[in-house]
C-alpha positions as a printed Julia matrix, in Angstrom:
426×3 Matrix{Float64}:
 -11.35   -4.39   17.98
  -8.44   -6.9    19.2
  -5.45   -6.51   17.19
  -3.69   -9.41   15.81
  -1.47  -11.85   18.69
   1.17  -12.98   16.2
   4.26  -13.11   17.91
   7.57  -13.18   15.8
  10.27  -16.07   17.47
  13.1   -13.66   16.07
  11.78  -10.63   16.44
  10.73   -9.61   19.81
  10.13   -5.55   18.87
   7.67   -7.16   16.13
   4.26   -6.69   16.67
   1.56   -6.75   13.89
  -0.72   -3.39   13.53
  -3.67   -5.49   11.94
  -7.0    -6.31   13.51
  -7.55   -9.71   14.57
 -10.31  -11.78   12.51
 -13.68  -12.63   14.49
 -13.3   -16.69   13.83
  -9.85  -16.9    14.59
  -9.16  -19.18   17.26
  -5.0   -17.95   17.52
  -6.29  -14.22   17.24
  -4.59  -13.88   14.33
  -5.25  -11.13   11.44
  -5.78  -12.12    7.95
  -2.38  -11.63    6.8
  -1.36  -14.34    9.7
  -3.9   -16.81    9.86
  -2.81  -20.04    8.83
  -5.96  -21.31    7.04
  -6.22  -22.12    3.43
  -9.8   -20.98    3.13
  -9.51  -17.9     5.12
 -11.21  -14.67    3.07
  -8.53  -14.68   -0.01
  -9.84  -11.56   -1.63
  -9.49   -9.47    1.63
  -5.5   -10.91    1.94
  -4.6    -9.91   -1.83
  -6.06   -6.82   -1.27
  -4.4    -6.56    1.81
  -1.12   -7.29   -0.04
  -1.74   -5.02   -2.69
  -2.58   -1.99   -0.61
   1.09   -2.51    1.22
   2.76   -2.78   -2.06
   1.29    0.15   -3.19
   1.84    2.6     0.54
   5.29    0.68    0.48
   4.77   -1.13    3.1
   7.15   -4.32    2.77
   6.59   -5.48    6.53
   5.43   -9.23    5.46
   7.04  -10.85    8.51
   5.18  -14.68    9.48
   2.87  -13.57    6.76
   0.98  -16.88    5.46
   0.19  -17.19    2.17
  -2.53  -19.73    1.42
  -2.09  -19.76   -2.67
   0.99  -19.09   -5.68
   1.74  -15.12   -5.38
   2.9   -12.94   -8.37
   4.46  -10.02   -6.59
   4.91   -8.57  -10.14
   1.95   -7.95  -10.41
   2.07   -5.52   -7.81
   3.82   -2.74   -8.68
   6.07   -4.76  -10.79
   7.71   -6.48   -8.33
   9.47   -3.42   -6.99
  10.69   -2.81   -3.28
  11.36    0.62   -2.64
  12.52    0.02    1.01
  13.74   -2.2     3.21
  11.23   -5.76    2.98
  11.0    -8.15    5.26
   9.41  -12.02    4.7
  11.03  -12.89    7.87
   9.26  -16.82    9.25
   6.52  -16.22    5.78
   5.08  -19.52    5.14
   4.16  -19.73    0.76
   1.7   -22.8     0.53
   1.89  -22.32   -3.22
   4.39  -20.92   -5.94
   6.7   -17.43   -4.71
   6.64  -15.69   -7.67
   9.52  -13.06   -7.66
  10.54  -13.29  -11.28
  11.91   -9.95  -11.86
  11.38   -8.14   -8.8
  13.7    -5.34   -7.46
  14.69   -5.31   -3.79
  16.19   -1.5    -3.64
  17.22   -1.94   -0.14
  17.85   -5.27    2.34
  15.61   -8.28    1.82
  15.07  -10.36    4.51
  13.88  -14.27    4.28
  15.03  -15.23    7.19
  13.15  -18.8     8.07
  10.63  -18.0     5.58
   9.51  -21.44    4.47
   8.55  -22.52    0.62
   5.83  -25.6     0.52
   5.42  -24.97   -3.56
   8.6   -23.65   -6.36
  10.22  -20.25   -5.54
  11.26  -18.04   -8.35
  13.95  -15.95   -8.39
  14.84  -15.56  -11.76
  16.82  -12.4   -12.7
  15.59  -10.68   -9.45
  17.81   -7.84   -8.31
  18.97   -7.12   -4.5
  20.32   -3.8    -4.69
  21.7    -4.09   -0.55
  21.83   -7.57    1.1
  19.72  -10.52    0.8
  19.44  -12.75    3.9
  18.09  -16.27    3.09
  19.21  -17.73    6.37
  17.45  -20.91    7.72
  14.77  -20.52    4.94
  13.23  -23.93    4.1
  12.77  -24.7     0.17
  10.01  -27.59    0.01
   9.83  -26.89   -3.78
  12.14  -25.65   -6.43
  14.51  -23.42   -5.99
  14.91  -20.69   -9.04
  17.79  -18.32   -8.89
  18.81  -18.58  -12.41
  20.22  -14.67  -13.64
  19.54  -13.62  -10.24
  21.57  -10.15   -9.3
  23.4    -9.63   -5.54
  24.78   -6.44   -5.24
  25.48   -6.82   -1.91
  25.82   -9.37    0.64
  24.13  -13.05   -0.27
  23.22  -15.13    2.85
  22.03  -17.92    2.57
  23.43  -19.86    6.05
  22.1   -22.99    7.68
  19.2   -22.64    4.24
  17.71  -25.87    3.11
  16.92  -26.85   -0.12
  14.81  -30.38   -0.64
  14.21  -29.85   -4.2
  16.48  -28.59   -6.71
  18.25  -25.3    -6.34
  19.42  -23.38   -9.5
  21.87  -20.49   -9.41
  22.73  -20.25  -13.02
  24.09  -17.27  -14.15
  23.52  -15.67  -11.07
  25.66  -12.58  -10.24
  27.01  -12.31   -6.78
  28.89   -8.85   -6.63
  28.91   -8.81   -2.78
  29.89  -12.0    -0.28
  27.96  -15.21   -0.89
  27.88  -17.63    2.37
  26.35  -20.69    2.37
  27.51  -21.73    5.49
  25.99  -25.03    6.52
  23.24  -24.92    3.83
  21.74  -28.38    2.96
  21.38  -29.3    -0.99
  19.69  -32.57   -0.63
  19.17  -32.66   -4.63
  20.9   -31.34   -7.59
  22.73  -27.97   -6.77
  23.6   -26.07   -9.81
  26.18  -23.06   -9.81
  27.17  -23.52  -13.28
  27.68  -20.02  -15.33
  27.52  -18.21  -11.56
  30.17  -15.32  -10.96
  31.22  -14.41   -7.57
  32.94  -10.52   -7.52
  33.95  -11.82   -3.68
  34.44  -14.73   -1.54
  31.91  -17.51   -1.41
  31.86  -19.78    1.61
  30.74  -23.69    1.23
  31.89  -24.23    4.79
  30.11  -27.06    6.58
  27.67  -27.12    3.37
  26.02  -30.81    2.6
  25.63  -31.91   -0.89
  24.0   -34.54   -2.66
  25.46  -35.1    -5.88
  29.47  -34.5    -5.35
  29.27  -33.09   -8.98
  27.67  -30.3    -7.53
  30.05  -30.04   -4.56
  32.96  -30.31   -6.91
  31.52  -26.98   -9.38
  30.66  -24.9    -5.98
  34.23  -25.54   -4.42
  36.17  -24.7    -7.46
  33.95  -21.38   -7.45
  35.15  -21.12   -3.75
  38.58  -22.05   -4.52
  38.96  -19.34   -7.05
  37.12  -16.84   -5.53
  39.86  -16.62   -2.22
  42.85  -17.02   -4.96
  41.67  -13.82   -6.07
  40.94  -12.23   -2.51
  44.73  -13.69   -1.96
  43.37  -15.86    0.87
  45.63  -18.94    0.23
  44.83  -21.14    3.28
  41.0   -20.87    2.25
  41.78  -21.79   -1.1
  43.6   -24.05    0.11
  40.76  -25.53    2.07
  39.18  -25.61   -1.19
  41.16  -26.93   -3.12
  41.02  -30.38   -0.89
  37.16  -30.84   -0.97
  36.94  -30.2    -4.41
  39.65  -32.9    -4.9
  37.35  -35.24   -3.07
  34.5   -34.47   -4.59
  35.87  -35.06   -7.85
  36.93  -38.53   -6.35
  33.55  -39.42   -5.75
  32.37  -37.83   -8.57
  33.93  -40.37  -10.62
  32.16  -43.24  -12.23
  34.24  -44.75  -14.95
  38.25  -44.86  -15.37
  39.79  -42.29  -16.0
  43.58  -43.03  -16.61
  43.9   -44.08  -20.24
  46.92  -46.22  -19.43
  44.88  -48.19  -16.8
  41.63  -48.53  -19.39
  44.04  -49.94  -22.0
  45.8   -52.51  -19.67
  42.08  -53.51  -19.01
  41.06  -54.02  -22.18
  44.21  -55.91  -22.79
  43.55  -58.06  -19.75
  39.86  -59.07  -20.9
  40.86  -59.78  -24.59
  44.01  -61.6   -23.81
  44.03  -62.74  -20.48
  42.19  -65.68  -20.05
  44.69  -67.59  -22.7
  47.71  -66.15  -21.11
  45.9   -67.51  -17.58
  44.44  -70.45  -18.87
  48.2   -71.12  -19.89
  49.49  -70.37  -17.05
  46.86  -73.01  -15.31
  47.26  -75.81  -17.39
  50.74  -77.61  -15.69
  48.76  -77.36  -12.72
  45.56  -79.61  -14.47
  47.76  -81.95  -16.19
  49.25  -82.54  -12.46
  45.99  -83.12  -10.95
  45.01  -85.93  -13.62
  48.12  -87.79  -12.89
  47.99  -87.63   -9.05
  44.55  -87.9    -7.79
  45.43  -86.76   -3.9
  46.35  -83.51   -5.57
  43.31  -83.02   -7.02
  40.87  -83.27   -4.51
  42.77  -80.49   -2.61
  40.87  -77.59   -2.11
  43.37  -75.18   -3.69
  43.61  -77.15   -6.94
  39.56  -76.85   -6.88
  39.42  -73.84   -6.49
  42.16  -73.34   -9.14
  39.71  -75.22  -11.7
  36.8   -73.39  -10.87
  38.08  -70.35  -11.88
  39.65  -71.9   -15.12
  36.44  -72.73  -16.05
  34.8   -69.37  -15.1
  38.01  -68.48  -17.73
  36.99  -70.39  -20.15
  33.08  -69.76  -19.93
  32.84  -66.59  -17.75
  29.26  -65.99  -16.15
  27.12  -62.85  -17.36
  28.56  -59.67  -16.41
  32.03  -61.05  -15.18
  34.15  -58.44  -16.9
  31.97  -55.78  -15.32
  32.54  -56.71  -11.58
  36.11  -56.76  -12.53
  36.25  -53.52  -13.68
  34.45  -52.32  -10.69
  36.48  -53.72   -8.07
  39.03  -52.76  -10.03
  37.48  -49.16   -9.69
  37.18  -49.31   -6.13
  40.68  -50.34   -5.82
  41.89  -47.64   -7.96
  39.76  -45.07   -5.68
  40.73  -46.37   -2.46
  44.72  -46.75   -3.46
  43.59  -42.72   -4.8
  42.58  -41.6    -1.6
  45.39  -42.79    0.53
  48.12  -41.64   -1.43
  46.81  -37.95   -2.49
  44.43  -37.43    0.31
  45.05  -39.03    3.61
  48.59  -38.54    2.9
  49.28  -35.5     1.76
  45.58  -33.45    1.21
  46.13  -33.45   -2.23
  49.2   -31.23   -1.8
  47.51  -29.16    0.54
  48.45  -31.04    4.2
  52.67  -31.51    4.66
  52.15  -31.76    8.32
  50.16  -35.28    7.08
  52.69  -36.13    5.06
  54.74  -36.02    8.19
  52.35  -37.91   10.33
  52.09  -40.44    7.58
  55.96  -41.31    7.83
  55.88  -41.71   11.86
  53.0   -44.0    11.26
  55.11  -45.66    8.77
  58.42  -45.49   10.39
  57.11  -46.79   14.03
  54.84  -49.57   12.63
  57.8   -51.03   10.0
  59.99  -50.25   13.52
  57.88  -52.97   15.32
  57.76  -55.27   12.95
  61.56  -55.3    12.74
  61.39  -55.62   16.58
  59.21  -58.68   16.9
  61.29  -60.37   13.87
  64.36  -59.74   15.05
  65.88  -59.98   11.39
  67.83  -57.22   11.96
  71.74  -57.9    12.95
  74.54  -55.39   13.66
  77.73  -55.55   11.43
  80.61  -56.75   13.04
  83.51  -54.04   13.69
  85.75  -52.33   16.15
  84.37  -51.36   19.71
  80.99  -53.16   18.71
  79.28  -55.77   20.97
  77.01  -58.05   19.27
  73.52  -58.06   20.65
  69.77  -58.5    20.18
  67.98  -55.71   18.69
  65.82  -53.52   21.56
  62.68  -51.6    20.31
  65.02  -48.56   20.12
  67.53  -50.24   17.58
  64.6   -51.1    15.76
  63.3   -47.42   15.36
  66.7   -46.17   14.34
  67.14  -48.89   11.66
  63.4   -47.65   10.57
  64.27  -44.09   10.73
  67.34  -44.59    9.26
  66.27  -47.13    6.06
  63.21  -44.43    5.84
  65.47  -41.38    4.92
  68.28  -43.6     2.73
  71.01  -42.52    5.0
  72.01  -46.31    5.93
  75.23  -46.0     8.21
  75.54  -49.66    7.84
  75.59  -50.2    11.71
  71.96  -52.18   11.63
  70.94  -53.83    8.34
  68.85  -56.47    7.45
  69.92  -60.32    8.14
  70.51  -61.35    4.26
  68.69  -64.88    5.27
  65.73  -62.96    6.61
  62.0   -62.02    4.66
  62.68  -58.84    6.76
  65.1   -57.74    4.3
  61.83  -57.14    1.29
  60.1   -55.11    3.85
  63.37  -52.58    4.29
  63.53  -52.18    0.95
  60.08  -51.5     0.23
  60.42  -48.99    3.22
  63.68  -47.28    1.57
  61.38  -46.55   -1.51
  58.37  -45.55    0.63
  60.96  -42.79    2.57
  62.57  -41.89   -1.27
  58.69  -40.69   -2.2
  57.67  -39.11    0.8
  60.3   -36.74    1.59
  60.27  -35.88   -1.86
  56.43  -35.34   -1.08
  56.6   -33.16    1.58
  59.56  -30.84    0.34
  57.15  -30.06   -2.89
  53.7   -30.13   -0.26
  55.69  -27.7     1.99
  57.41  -25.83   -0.93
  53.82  -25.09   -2.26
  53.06  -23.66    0.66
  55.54  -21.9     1.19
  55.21  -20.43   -2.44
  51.84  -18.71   -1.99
């Protein structure tokens, strides 16, 4: 009889020892045919006649309905098992089982709920490219050795609680595309998120302290580092209400008391308009009414678009300062590009102004400031060293914009020495 044509895309040495069936058009065996109504009490006792010779070769393997593989022999792999490109139409049961050497589910793919719940992998567990249609149960799970899981997709919810990783956990480029939990999960090693997509930025933020912490330990301190940023910005967009108590308080202040202080404020300005009639039909005065009315009378859910563009300032002002500045402490080389970016573009406008003068004195010849007067005045004002040379014409607007520039240069040396001192620290 013909023996079965599957060929393995990953495994060129593998070729299956089973006989072809008689109906299959691919000239597949039982074990690969991919038909749902192929002869299922010939493929369990296929399955159970491996489990019970200790055969674990299950590569491309189809199953066409949920599997309990604790009910064969309790779930326990004596040698090395391979589910390498297996397709599960239904549930994967492997609640409890006991992988005593590697496990390989390389590109298996799982249509209904996998279950790995307190399973044990004595040696290392490969998970790489597998494709989880359906739940994703890890919860108690044990890794005594090495946990891959790279370029793995999960389209459902995956659950690692309490899982124990003793060996390396990478997750390289794995996709959560719902909830992601790795809450209770211990790592013994290093645990890689690189490239890794999640969908919830909770989730991101839990997984990338675990990372963080896991290459303090290891004493890898530019990983950590690495860390330590995305789980900053995952917390960032993790956020959903205010969370500095002085801010929330100057809110609620604002909606209790500020339309009277406003309205206040606004009222000169309608007394005006009654007595001169040009000035109100300008636009400004208007709009200046419209929005005392909206004060007086504010439409449904007012308040709460203030607060949120309030948020969304807060968030935005949030991620310039601590992360496109500085990485959250992480980045003084930005810190430094941040400053030239600074320094040149206040250097131009200074330039196109021309509100900068040059102090009268001996051997000095009064001129127009070039671009490159402009820059040293900038670099200069920046780092508070003011030689007095350049300064600002004291009948220019230019003048605000140095001193707002002498503060900026105050905070972000002071930034870098404690970005570059934290560095240097580790």
């Amino acid at each position: 009889m013909a023996k079965c044509k599957y060929k393995s895309q990953f495994r060129e040495d593998y070729k299956c020892p089973e006989d072809a069936l008689s109906d299959s058009k691919d000239g597949y065996c039982v074990f690969h045919e991919r038909r749902i109504d192929k002869d299922i009490d010939k493929f369990n006792a296929g399955i159970k006649a491996k489990m019970e010779n200790k055969d674990y070769e299950f590569t491309g393997y189809y199953f066409p309905e949920n599997i309990n593989f604790f009910e064969y022999n309790r779930g326990k792999f004596e040698r090395q098992a391979s589910f390498m490109e297996a397709e599960f139409q239904g549930e994967a049961l492997f609640n409890r089982a006991e992988f005593k050497d590697a496990a390989s589910f390389d590109r298996a793919k799982f249509q209904g709920e996998a279950w790995f719940g307190k399973a044990e992998f004595h040696a290392r567990a490969s998970f790489d490219g597998a494709k989880f249609q359906g739940k994703a149960w890890f919860d108690g799970a044990e890794f005594k050795g090495e946990a891959w899981f790279i370029g793995a997709e999960f389209q459902r919810e995956a659950s690692f609680y309490d899982a124990d990783f003793q060996g390396r956990a990478l997750f390289y480029g794995a996709k959560f595309q719902r909830e992601a939990s790795f809450y209770g999960a211990e790592f013994g090693r290093t645990v890689s998120f690189r490239y890794a997509d999640f969908k919830h930025p909770e989730d991101a933020e839990v997984a990338y302290r675990k990372a963080k912490i896991s290459y303090q330990r290891e004493g890898d301190y530019a990983e950590a580092g690495y860390y330590h940023l995305k789980e900053m910005r995952a917390r960032r967009k993790a956020k959903k209400r205010l969370e500095s108590a002085i801010f929330r308080k100057s809110f609620t202040f604002l909606r209790n008391n500020g339309p009277q202080i406003l309205l206040k404020i606004l009222q000169p300005i309608s007394i005006l308009a009654e007595h001169f009639p040009a000035l109100k039909r300008s636009n400004f005065v208007r709009k200046i009414e419209i929005f005392r009315k909206k004060l007086i009378k504010p439409s449904p859910g007012f308040w709460e678009k203030l607060e949120n563009r309030l948020v969304i300032a807060g968030r935005g002002l949030e991620r310039f300062f601590m992360d496109w500045t500085c990485g959250y402490g992480e980045k003084p080389l930005w810190v430094i590009r941040t400053a030239a970016i600074v320094i040149l573009g206040i250097a131009i406008l200074y330039w196109l102004s021309g509100g900068i003068v040059l102090r009268p004195g001996a051997g000095i010849t009064i001129r127009e400031p070039g671009f490159l007067d402009s820059v040293y005045f900038s670099v200069v004002t920046f780092t508070t060293l003011g030689y007095g040379d350049w300064h600002p014409d004291p009948n220019h607007w230019i003048r605000y914009f140095a001193m707002a520039e002498a503060f900026t240069g105050a905070f972000m040396m002071a930034l870098f020495v404690l970005c570059f001192a934290r560095k240097w620290m580790r």
